[in-house]
C-alpha positions, 0 to 999 in steps of 0.5 A: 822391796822384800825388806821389813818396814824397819830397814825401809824407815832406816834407809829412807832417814840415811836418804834424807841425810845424804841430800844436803851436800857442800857446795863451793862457789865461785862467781863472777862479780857483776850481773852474773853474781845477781843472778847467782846469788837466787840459786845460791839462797835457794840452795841454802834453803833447802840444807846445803852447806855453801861456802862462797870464794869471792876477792875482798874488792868486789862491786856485788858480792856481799856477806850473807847469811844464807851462806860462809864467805871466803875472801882473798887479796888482790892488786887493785883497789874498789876505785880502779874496779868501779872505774873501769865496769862504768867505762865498759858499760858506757862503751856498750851504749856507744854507736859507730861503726864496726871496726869502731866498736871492736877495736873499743870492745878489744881495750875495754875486753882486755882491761876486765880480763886483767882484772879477773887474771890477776885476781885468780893468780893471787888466789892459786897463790894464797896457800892458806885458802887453797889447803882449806879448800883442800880439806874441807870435802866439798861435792862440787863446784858451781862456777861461771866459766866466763871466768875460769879461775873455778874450773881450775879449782874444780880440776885441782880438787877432783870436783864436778863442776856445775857450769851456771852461765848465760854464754862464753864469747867466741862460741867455746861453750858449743866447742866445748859441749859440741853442739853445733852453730852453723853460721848459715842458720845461726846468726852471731851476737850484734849481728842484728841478723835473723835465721832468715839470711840472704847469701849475703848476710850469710857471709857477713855471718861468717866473716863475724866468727873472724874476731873472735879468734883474736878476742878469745886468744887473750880472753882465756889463754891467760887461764891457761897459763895459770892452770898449767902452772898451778896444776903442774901439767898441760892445760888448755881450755878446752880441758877446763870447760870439757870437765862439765858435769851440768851446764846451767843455760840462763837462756830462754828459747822464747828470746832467742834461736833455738840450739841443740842440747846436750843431756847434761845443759839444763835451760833455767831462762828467768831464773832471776825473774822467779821471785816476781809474779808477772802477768799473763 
Protein backbone atom coordinates (compact mmCIF):
# COMPACT_ATOMS: atom_id res chain seq x y z
CA UNK A 1 0.00 0.00 0.00
CA UNK A 2 3.09 2.10 0.64
CA UNK A 3 4.43 1.78 -2.92
CA UNK A 4 4.78 4.78 -5.26
CA UNK A 5 1.67 5.60 -7.88
CA UNK A 6 4.24 4.11 -10.70
CA UNK A 7 4.93 0.67 -9.35
CA UNK A 8 1.08 0.65 -8.52
CA UNK A 9 0.12 1.46 -12.43
CA UNK A 10 2.96 -1.13 -13.36
CA UNK A 11 1.32 -3.89 -11.13
CA UNK A 12 -2.27 -3.25 -12.02
CA UNK A 13 -1.24 -3.41 -16.18
CA UNK A 14 0.81 -7.03 -15.23
CA UNK A 15 -2.76 -7.89 -13.70
CA UNK A 16 -4.70 -7.06 -16.63
CA UNK A 17 -2.25 -9.20 -18.78
CA UNK A 18 -2.45 -12.16 -16.75
CA UNK A 19 -6.35 -12.48 -16.76
CA UNK A 20 -6.88 -13.85 -20.11
CA UNK A 21 -5.96 -17.64 -19.79
CA UNK A 22 -6.02 -20.81 -22.43
CA UNK A 23 -8.48 -22.92 -21.94
CA UNK A 24 -8.84 -26.31 -23.43
CA UNK A 25 -12.44 -27.72 -24.27
CA UNK A 26 -13.64 -30.92 -24.36
CA UNK A 27 -17.48 -31.15 -24.86
CA UNK A 28 -19.98 -33.74 -25.34
CA UNK A 29 -21.69 -33.54 -28.72
CA UNK A 30 -25.63 -32.91 -28.46
CA UNK A 31 -27.84 -30.58 -25.96
CA UNK A 32 -24.82 -30.38 -23.71
CA UNK A 33 -22.56 -28.80 -26.37
CA UNK A 34 -25.53 -25.97 -27.03
CA UNK A 35 -25.34 -24.99 -23.62
CA UNK A 36 -21.68 -25.07 -23.74
CA UNK A 37 -20.97 -23.32 -26.32
CA UNK A 38 -22.60 -19.65 -24.50
CA UNK A 39 -19.61 -19.99 -21.93
CA UNK A 40 -17.28 -20.66 -24.43
CA UNK A 41 -18.37 -17.43 -26.66
CA UNK A 42 -18.42 -15.84 -23.55
CA UNK A 43 -15.26 -16.75 -22.49
CA UNK A 44 -13.81 -15.60 -25.88
CA UNK A 45 -15.12 -12.39 -25.32
CA UNK A 46 -13.72 -11.60 -22.59
CA UNK A 47 -9.72 -12.43 -24.05
CA UNK A 48 -9.20 -15.83 -23.58
CA UNK A 49 -7.68 -18.25 -25.83
CA UNK A 50 -10.07 -21.67 -26.40
CA UNK A 51 -9.10 -24.36 -28.26
CA UNK A 52 -11.82 -26.63 -28.63
CA UNK A 53 -11.14 -30.88 -29.03
CA UNK A 54 -13.94 -32.19 -30.77
CA UNK A 55 -14.52 -35.87 -33.25
CA UNK A 56 -14.56 -34.84 -36.84
CA UNK A 57 -18.12 -36.70 -36.85
CA UNK A 58 -20.40 -34.81 -34.72
CA UNK A 59 -24.13 -33.87 -34.81
CA UNK A 60 -23.37 -29.93 -33.14
CA UNK A 61 -20.02 -29.04 -32.79
CA UNK A 62 -18.99 -26.62 -35.45
CA UNK A 63 -16.02 -24.44 -36.28
CA UNK A 64 -16.45 -21.20 -35.05
CA UNK A 65 -14.71 -17.84 -34.87
CA UNK A 66 -14.90 -17.44 -31.21
CA UNK A 67 -12.69 -20.00 -31.15
CA UNK A 68 -9.56 -22.93 -32.64
CA UNK A 69 -11.21 -26.27 -33.40
CA UNK A 70 -8.83 -29.35 -32.94
CA UNK A 71 -10.33 -32.30 -34.64
CA UNK A 72 -9.70 -36.40 -34.65
CA UNK A 73 -10.91 -39.54 -36.59
CA UNK A 74 -13.11 -41.91 -35.23
CA UNK A 75 -14.65 -45.40 -36.35
CA UNK A 76 -17.93 -44.34 -37.32
CA UNK A 77 -19.73 -42.50 -39.94
CA UNK A 78 -22.21 -39.06 -39.62
CA UNK A 79 -25.10 -41.79 -40.88
CA UNK A 80 -24.65 -44.35 -37.61
CA UNK A 81 -24.43 -41.02 -35.00
CA UNK A 82 -27.53 -39.52 -36.18
CA UNK A 83 -29.12 -42.81 -36.08
CA UNK A 84 -28.73 -43.75 -33.22
CA UNK A 85 -29.23 -40.14 -30.85
CA UNK A 86 -32.91 -40.26 -33.17
CA UNK A 87 -33.54 -44.03 -31.84
CA UNK A 88 -32.64 -42.74 -28.09
CA UNK A 89 -34.77 -39.73 -28.46
CA UNK A 90 -37.44 -41.59 -29.54
CA UNK A 91 -37.30 -44.43 -26.86
CA UNK A 92 -37.36 -41.17 -24.25
CA UNK A 93 -41.02 -40.45 -25.29
CA UNK A 94 -42.08 -44.13 -25.29
CA UNK A 95 -44.44 -45.46 -22.61
CA UNK A 96 -44.47 -48.92 -20.53
CA UNK A 97 -43.77 -50.40 -17.97
CA UNK A 98 -40.81 -50.07 -15.77
CA UNK A 99 -38.92 -53.04 -16.56
CA UNK A 100 -39.76 -51.98 -20.11
CA UNK A 101 -38.28 -48.97 -20.29
CA UNK A 102 -34.84 -49.83 -18.28
CA UNK A 103 -34.43 -52.79 -20.22
CA UNK A 104 -34.70 -50.05 -23.65
CA UNK A 105 -32.64 -47.49 -21.50
CA UNK A 106 -29.69 -50.28 -20.75
CA UNK A 107 -29.51 -51.00 -25.02
CA UNK A 108 -30.07 -47.54 -26.03
CA UNK A 109 -27.44 -46.46 -22.71
CA UNK A 110 -24.99 -48.95 -23.80
CA UNK A 111 -24.89 -48.15 -27.98
CA UNK A 112 -24.12 -44.22 -27.11
CA UNK A 113 -21.50 -45.33 -24.80
CA UNK A 114 -19.60 -47.23 -27.47
CA UNK A 115 -19.83 -44.32 -29.24
CA UNK A 116 -18.06 -42.06 -26.68
CA UNK A 117 -15.71 -45.04 -26.02
CA UNK A 118 -14.34 -45.69 -28.84
CA UNK A 119 -14.28 -42.05 -29.83
CA UNK A 120 -11.93 -41.44 -26.80
CA UNK A 121 -9.81 -44.53 -27.38
CA UNK A 122 -8.67 -42.98 -31.03
CA UNK A 123 -7.93 -39.74 -29.64
CA UNK A 124 -5.55 -41.14 -26.51
CA UNK A 125 -4.36 -42.93 -29.70
CA UNK A 126 -3.71 -40.03 -31.88
CA UNK A 127 0.12 -39.20 -30.87
CA UNK A 128 0.11 -35.98 -32.77
CA UNK A 129 -2.59 -34.24 -30.91
CA UNK A 130 -1.93 -35.55 -27.76
CA UNK A 131 1.86 -34.01 -27.83
CA UNK A 132 0.33 -30.80 -29.34
CA UNK A 133 -1.84 -30.75 -26.09
CA UNK A 134 1.38 -31.36 -24.46
CA UNK A 135 2.93 -28.45 -25.48
CA UNK A 136 0.76 -25.81 -25.67
CA UNK A 137 0.79 -24.56 -21.79
CA UNK A 138 -2.98 -24.57 -21.38
CA UNK A 139 -4.55 -23.30 -17.60
CA UNK A 140 -7.21 -25.54 -17.37
CA UNK A 141 -9.60 -28.04 -19.01
CA UNK A 142 -13.34 -27.42 -19.14
CA UNK A 143 -15.19 -30.70 -19.80
CA UNK A 144 -18.62 -32.42 -19.49
CA UNK A 145 -17.89 -35.37 -17.14
CA UNK A 146 -20.88 -37.42 -18.67
CA UNK A 147 -18.29 -38.28 -20.73
CA UNK A 148 -14.77 -38.62 -19.32
CA UNK A 149 -12.35 -38.58 -22.06
CA UNK A 150 -11.47 -34.81 -20.50
CA UNK A 151 -10.79 -35.79 -17.44
CA UNK A 152 -8.38 -38.16 -18.51
CA UNK A 153 -6.59 -35.39 -20.63
CA UNK A 154 -6.88 -33.16 -17.63
CA UNK A 155 -5.03 -35.62 -15.24
CA UNK A 156 -2.42 -36.49 -18.12
CA UNK A 157 -1.71 -32.85 -18.44
CA UNK A 158 -1.52 -31.87 -14.78
CA UNK A 159 -4.43 -29.52 -15.58
CA UNK A 160 -7.57 -28.18 -13.14
CA UNK A 161 -10.55 -29.17 -14.23
CA UNK A 162 -13.77 -27.32 -14.72
CA UNK A 163 -16.44 -29.78 -14.53
CA UNK A 164 -19.60 -27.87 -16.61
CA UNK A 165 -22.60 -30.58 -16.28
CA UNK A 166 -26.45 -30.66 -15.46
CA UNK A 167 -25.77 -34.40 -13.84
CA UNK A 168 -23.88 -37.79 -14.29
CA UNK A 169 -26.49 -41.00 -13.83
CA UNK A 170 -25.90 -43.31 -10.90
CA UNK A 171 -25.46 -40.12 -8.38
CA UNK A 172 -21.20 -40.08 -8.75
CA UNK A 173 -21.32 -36.53 -8.84
CA UNK A 174 -22.54 -36.61 -5.31
CA UNK A 175 -20.04 -39.41 -4.66
CA UNK A 176 -17.63 -37.72 -6.06
CA UNK A 177 -18.28 -34.20 -4.17
CA UNK A 178 -19.67 -36.00 -1.34
CA UNK A 179 -22.94 -34.51 -0.80
CA UNK A 180 -25.31 -36.52 0.49
CA UNK A 181 -29.03 -37.89 -1.08
CA UNK A 182 -30.69 -39.81 1.15
CA UNK A 183 -33.14 -41.69 -0.40
CA UNK A 184 -35.72 -40.99 2.39
CA UNK A 185 -35.88 -37.26 1.46
CA UNK A 186 -34.28 -37.13 -2.16
CA UNK A 187 -36.52 -38.82 -4.84
CA UNK A 188 -34.84 -40.30 -7.78
CA UNK A 189 -35.14 -39.27 -11.58
CA UNK A 190 -38.28 -40.78 -13.39
CA UNK A 191 -39.47 -41.60 -9.96
CA UNK A 192 -42.44 -38.92 -10.29
CA UNK A 193 -41.88 -38.89 -6.46
CA UNK A 194 -41.81 -35.78 -4.39
CA UNK A 195 -39.72 -34.82 -0.96
CA UNK A 196 -43.19 -35.51 0.64
CA UNK A 197 -43.11 -39.68 0.26
CA UNK A 198 -45.10 -42.37 2.24
CA UNK A 199 -43.06 -45.38 3.59
CA UNK A 200 -43.96 -47.01 0.69
CA UNK A 201 -42.65 -44.43 -1.88
CA UNK A 202 -39.60 -44.51 0.33
CA UNK A 203 -38.94 -47.84 -0.58
CA UNK A 204 -39.68 -47.88 -4.13
CA UNK A 205 -37.23 -44.71 -3.81
CA UNK A 206 -34.59 -46.90 -2.67
CA UNK A 207 -35.31 -49.98 -4.75
CA UNK A 208 -34.43 -47.25 -7.85
CA UNK A 209 -30.75 -46.61 -6.69
CA UNK A 210 -30.82 -50.65 -7.63
CA UNK A 211 -30.17 -50.21 -11.41
CA UNK A 212 -27.98 -48.10 -11.27
CA UNK A 213 -25.09 -50.25 -10.18
CA UNK A 214 -25.37 -52.21 -13.36
CA UNK A 215 -25.93 -48.98 -15.56
CA UNK A 216 -22.94 -47.40 -14.08
CA UNK A 217 -20.75 -50.77 -14.24
CA UNK A 218 -20.65 -50.31 -18.35
CA UNK A 219 -21.40 -46.44 -18.53
CA UNK A 220 -18.01 -45.57 -17.19
CA UNK A 221 -15.94 -48.38 -16.26
CA UNK A 222 -14.59 -48.47 -19.95
CA UNK A 223 -12.98 -44.66 -18.99
CA UNK A 224 -11.46 -46.54 -16.47
CA UNK A 225 -9.92 -48.90 -18.42
CA UNK A 226 -8.82 -46.28 -21.19
CA UNK A 227 -7.27 -44.17 -18.42
CA UNK A 228 -5.42 -46.83 -16.96
CA UNK A 229 -3.87 -47.59 -19.80
CA UNK A 230 -3.11 -44.24 -21.04
CA UNK A 231 -1.86 -43.13 -17.96
CA UNK A 232 -0.01 -46.04 -17.03
CA UNK A 233 -1.29 -46.41 -13.75
CA UNK A 234 -4.41 -47.19 -11.64
CA UNK A 235 -7.24 -45.28 -12.36
CA UNK A 236 -10.96 -45.66 -11.32
CA UNK A 237 -13.54 -43.29 -11.54
CA UNK A 238 -13.83 -41.97 -8.70
CA UNK A 239 -9.92 -40.70 -9.42
CA UNK A 240 -11.28 -38.59 -12.37
CA UNK A 241 -14.10 -36.96 -11.01
CA UNK A 242 -12.65 -36.46 -7.38
CA UNK A 243 -9.61 -34.26 -9.34
CA UNK A 244 -12.54 -31.20 -9.89
CA UNK A 245 -11.54 -28.09 -9.14
CA UNK A 246 -15.04 -26.08 -9.84
CA UNK A 247 -17.86 -27.85 -10.70
CA UNK A 248 -20.54 -25.81 -12.71
CA UNK A 249 -24.10 -27.13 -11.90
CA UNK A 250 -26.85 -26.23 -14.78
CA UNK A 251 -29.40 -26.73 -11.98
CA UNK A 252 -32.04 -24.49 -10.89
CA UNK A 253 -33.29 -24.75 -7.48
CA UNK A 254 -36.76 -23.03 -8.55
CA UNK A 255 -37.27 -26.68 -10.59
CA UNK A 256 -35.97 -28.79 -8.53
CA UNK A 257 -34.78 -30.27 -4.61
CA UNK A 258 -32.62 -28.33 -3.07
CA UNK A 259 -29.19 -30.14 -2.48
CA UNK A 260 -26.08 -29.25 -0.25
CA UNK A 261 -23.16 -27.59 -2.15
CA UNK A 262 -19.79 -28.07 -1.80
CA UNK A 263 -17.59 -24.42 -1.78
CA UNK A 264 -16.21 -25.48 -5.16
CA UNK A 265 -20.17 -26.22 -7.11
CA UNK A 266 -21.31 -22.93 -8.64
CA UNK A 267 -25.05 -23.07 -9.67
CA UNK A 268 -25.52 -21.36 -13.25
CA UNK A 269 -29.44 -23.02 -13.81
CA UNK A 270 -30.40 -20.98 -17.30
CA UNK A 271 -27.16 -20.31 -18.23
CA UNK A 272 -28.62 -21.25 -22.08
CA UNK A 273 -31.43 -19.09 -21.48
CA UNK A 274 -28.99 -15.77 -20.67
CA UNK A 275 -29.42 -14.28 -24.06
CA UNK A 276 -33.23 -14.00 -24.03
CA UNK A 277 -35.36 -11.31 -22.07
CA UNK A 278 -38.05 -13.33 -20.44
CA UNK A 279 -40.88 -11.56 -18.85
CA UNK A 280 -41.93 -11.16 -15.13
Amino acid sequence: LSASPPVVVLFLSLLGLAAAGKLLVVPVDGSHWLSMREVVDMLQQKGHEVVVLAPEVSLHIKPSKNFVMKMYSVPYTQEDLKKEFQAFFHFSFEQGSFLERFVKAYQGIKRITNFGVSGCGHLLQNKELIRYLEENKFDAVLTDPVLLCGAILAKHLSLPAVYFLRGIPCGLDFEATQCPRPPSYVPRGFTQLTDHMTFLQRVKNLLHDIPDIFLCDFVFEPYSKLASEFLQQDVTVQDLLWQASVWLLRSEFVLEYPRPLMPNMIPIGGVNCAHKELPQ
